[in-house]
LONU-412967 format. One record per residue (C-alpha): residue in one letter; x, y, z. Coordinates in steps of 0.25 Angstrom, whole numbers, padded with zeros to 4 digits, always signed. Layout:
aXYZ
...
REM end
This chain:
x+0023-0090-0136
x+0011-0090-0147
x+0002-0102-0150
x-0009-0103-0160
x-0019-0111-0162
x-0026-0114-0177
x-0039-0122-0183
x-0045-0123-0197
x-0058-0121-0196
x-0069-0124-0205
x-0082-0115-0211
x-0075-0104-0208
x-0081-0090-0214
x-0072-0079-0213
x-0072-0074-0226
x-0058-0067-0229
x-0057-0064-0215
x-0048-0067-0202
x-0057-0066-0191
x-0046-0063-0179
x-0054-0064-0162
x-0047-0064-0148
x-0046-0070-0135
x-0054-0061-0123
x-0038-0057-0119
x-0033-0058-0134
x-0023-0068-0132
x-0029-0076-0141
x-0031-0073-0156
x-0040-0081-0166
x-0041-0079-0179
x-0048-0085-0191
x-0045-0084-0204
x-0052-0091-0218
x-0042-0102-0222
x-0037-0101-0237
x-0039-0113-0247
x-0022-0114-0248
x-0020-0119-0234
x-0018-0132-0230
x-0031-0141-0230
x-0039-0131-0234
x-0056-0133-0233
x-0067-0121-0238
x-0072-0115-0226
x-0059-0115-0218
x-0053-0105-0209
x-0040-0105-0198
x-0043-0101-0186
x-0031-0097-0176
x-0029-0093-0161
x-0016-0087-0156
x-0010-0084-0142
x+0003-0079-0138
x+0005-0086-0123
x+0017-0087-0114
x+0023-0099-0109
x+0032-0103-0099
x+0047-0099-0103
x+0052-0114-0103
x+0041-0118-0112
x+0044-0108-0120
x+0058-0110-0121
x+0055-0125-0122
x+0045-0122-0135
x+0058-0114-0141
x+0069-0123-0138
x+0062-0136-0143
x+0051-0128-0153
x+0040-0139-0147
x+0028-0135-0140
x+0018-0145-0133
x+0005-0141-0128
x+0006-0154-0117
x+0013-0139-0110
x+0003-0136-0101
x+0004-0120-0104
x+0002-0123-0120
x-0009-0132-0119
x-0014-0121-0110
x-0013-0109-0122
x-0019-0122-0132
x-0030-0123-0123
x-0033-0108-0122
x-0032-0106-0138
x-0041-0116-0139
x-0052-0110-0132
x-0050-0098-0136
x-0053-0104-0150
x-0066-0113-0144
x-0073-0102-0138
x-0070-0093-0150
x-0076-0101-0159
x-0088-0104-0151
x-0089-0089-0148
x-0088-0088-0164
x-0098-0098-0167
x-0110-0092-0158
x-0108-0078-0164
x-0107-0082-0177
x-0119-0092-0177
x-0113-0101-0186
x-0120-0115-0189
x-0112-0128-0189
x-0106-0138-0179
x-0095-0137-0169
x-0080-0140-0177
x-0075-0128-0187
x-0061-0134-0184
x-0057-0141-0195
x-0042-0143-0193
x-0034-0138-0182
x-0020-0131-0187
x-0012-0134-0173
x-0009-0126-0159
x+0005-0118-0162
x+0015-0111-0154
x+0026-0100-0157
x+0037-0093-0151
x+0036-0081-0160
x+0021-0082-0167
x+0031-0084-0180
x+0035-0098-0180
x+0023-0107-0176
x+0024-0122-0170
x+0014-0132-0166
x+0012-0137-0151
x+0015-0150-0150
x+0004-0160-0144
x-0007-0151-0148
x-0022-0160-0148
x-0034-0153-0158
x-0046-0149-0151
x-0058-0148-0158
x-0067-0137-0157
x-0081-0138-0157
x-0086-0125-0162
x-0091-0119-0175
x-0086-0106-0183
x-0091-0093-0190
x-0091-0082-0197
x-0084-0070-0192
x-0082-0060-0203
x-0093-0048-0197
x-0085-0040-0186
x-0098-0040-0178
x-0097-0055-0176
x-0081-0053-0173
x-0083-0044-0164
x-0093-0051-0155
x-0085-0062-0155
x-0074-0055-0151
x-0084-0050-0140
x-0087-0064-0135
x-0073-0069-0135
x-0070-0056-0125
x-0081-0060-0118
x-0076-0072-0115
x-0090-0078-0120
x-0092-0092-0125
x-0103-0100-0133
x-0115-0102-0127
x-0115-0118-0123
x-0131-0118-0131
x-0123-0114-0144
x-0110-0125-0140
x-0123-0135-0140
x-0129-0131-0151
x-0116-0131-0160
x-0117-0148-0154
x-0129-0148-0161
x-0124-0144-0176
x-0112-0152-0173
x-0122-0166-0172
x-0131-0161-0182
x-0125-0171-0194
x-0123-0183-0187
x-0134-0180-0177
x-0145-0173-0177
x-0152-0180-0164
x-0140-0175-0158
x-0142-0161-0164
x-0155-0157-0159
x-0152-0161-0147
x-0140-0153-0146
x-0147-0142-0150
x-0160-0143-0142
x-0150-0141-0129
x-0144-0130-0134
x-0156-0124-0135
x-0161-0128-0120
x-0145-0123-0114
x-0145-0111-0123
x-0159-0108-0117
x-0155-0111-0101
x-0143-0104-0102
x-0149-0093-0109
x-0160-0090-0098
x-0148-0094-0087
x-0142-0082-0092
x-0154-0072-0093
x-0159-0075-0077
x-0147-0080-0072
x-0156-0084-0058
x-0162-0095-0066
x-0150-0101-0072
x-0149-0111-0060
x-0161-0117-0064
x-0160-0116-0079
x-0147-0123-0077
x-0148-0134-0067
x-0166-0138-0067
x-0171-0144-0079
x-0176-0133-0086
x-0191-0132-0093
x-0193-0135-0110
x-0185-0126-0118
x-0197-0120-0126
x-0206-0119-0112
x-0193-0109-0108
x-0194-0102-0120
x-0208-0099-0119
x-0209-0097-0104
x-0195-0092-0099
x-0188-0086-0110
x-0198-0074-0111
x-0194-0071-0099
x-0181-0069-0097
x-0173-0055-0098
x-0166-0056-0110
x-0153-0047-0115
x-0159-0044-0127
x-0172-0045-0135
x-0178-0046-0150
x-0183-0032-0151
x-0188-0031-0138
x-0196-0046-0138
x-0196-0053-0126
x-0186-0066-0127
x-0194-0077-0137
x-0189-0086-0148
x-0198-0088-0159
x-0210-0096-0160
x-0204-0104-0170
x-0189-0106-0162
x-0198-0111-0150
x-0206-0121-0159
x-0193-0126-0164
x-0186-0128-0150
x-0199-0135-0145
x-0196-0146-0157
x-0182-0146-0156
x-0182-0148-0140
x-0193-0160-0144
x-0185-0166-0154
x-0174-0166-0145
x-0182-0172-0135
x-0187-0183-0145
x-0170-0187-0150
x-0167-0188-0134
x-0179-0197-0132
x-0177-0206-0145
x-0187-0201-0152
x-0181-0193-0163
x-0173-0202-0174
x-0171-0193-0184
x-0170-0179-0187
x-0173-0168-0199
x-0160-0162-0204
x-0171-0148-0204
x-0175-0151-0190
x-0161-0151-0187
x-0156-0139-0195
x-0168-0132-0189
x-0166-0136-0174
x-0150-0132-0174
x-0154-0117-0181
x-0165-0115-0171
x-0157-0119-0157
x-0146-0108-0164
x-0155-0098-0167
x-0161-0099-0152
x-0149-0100-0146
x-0144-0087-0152
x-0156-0080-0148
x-0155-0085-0134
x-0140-0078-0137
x-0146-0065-0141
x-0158-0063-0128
x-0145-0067-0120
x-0134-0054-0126
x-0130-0057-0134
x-0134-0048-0145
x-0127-0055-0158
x-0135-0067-0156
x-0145-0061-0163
x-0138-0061-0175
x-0140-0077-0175
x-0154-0076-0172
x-0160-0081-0184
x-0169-0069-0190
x-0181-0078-0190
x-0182-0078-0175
x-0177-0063-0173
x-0190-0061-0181
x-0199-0071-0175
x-0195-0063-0160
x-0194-0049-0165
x-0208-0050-0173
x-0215-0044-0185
REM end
């Protein structure tokens, strides 16, 4: 039996093109495609994203669906291929989301389409019962091949969105209606991205960076970051971030410390702006000293720079 799944999604940046990915064991197929003006409840900006599967179900299920042309995802086995569909889809997205670098908060889904079954992969019917999830993740720009192809890459490697990244997407989501809630989202991105970061470059410590209350973020970055044996380096420099990048943690983590406390009633739209871009542009170079080597591509060039030197 053949299911697919279909979302309209919003600020969607294809071009012309269809942008087609896989699950690890290519049961799954995604694509994407830019939405034309024509269909139905059309908006600029939209684009149709589609998973497929082919599954097989029990005989008498399937013989039930033929005989009555009905099919209910309250049966355990097609709530089963929903549910698997579906987080195909999430961690795509997320996957997509973290390559691409793409500002913004977490819902591109702008309509869901419906969750269909077929006999035949011709004649399409919806599954009865079906509930919309929403998913809270952001979307992209896929037309350069190199960006494909590592996402391909991740979604092989069975590799998901960091959590620092998932938090910081909170952050942007609050930044409208909260922006109290917003640097304090983003300062604790900032702290896990970091502790996770150095429980993965000397694993014998990630006990303790896990589980004690760990030293202020900027003292680790003076003291401990140096230190540690990184994957790779800015031309050869010892792990750092920029004088300027560690200023502005320091007030950021002090600003987050004066909301928590009461003491912050109001907030500059530019402090805001300029906390969210420099939690992303540390997280990705925590990315990069990590392995993974596309992260520098979202690195601004100010701090590539400001490491490398005149």
């Amino acid at each position: 039996m053949f299911f697919k799944m279909t979302y309209v999604t919003r600020d969607l940046d294809l071009g012309n093109d269809e942008v087609t990915l896989h699950s690890a064991d290519s049961t799954i197929e995604l694509t994407w495609r830019k939405r034309t003006a024509g269909e139905k409840h059309y908006q600029s900006g939209d684009g149709v994203c589609v998973a497929s599967c082919a599954r097989k179900l029990s005989d008498r299920l399937e013989e039930e669906a033929r005989n009555t042309g009905n099919l209910s995802i309250k049966k355990e086995s097609v709530d089963e291929v929903h549910d698997e569909m579906y987080r195909f889809i999430a961690r795509t997205l997320r996957l997509i989301r973290w390559r691409t670098n793409l500002s913004g908060g977490h819902d591109p889904i702008r309509l869901f389409l419906g969750f269909a079954w077929s006999l035949d992969s011709v004649d399409w019917k919806e599954v009865l019962d079906t509930v919309h999830l929403e998913l809270s993740v952001d979307l992209v720009r896929l037309v350069r091949p190199d960006i494909r192809s590592s996402i391909e890459q991740l979604i092989l490697e069975d590799q998901e969105e960091p959590f620092a990244h998932e938090l910081l997407r909170e952050a942007y989501s609050y930044r409208r209606e909260s922006a109290r809630s917003a640097i304090v989202f983003a300062v604790a991105a900032a702290e896990v991205g970091f502790k996770r970061f150095v429980a993965k470059m000397a694993p014998d410590t990630s006990w303790l960076i896990e589980n004690i209350p760990s030293p202020p973020l900027v003292l680790m970055l003076k003291e401990l970051l140096p230190n540690l044996r990184v994957v790779y380096r800015i031309q050869g420099t010892e792990p750092a971030v920029p004088a300027s990048m560690l200023d502005g943690l320091k007030k950021a983590v002090l600003l987050r410390n004066q909301i928590v406390h009461g003491r912050a009633e109001s907030i500059k739209n530019s402090t805001l702006n300029a906390t969210l871009l420099l939690v992303r542009d540390f997280l990705y170079l925590l990315d990069f000293y990590a392995g993974t080597s596309w992260a520098a591509d979202n690195v601004t060039p100010e701090t590539i720079q400001a490491l490398a030197g005149p």
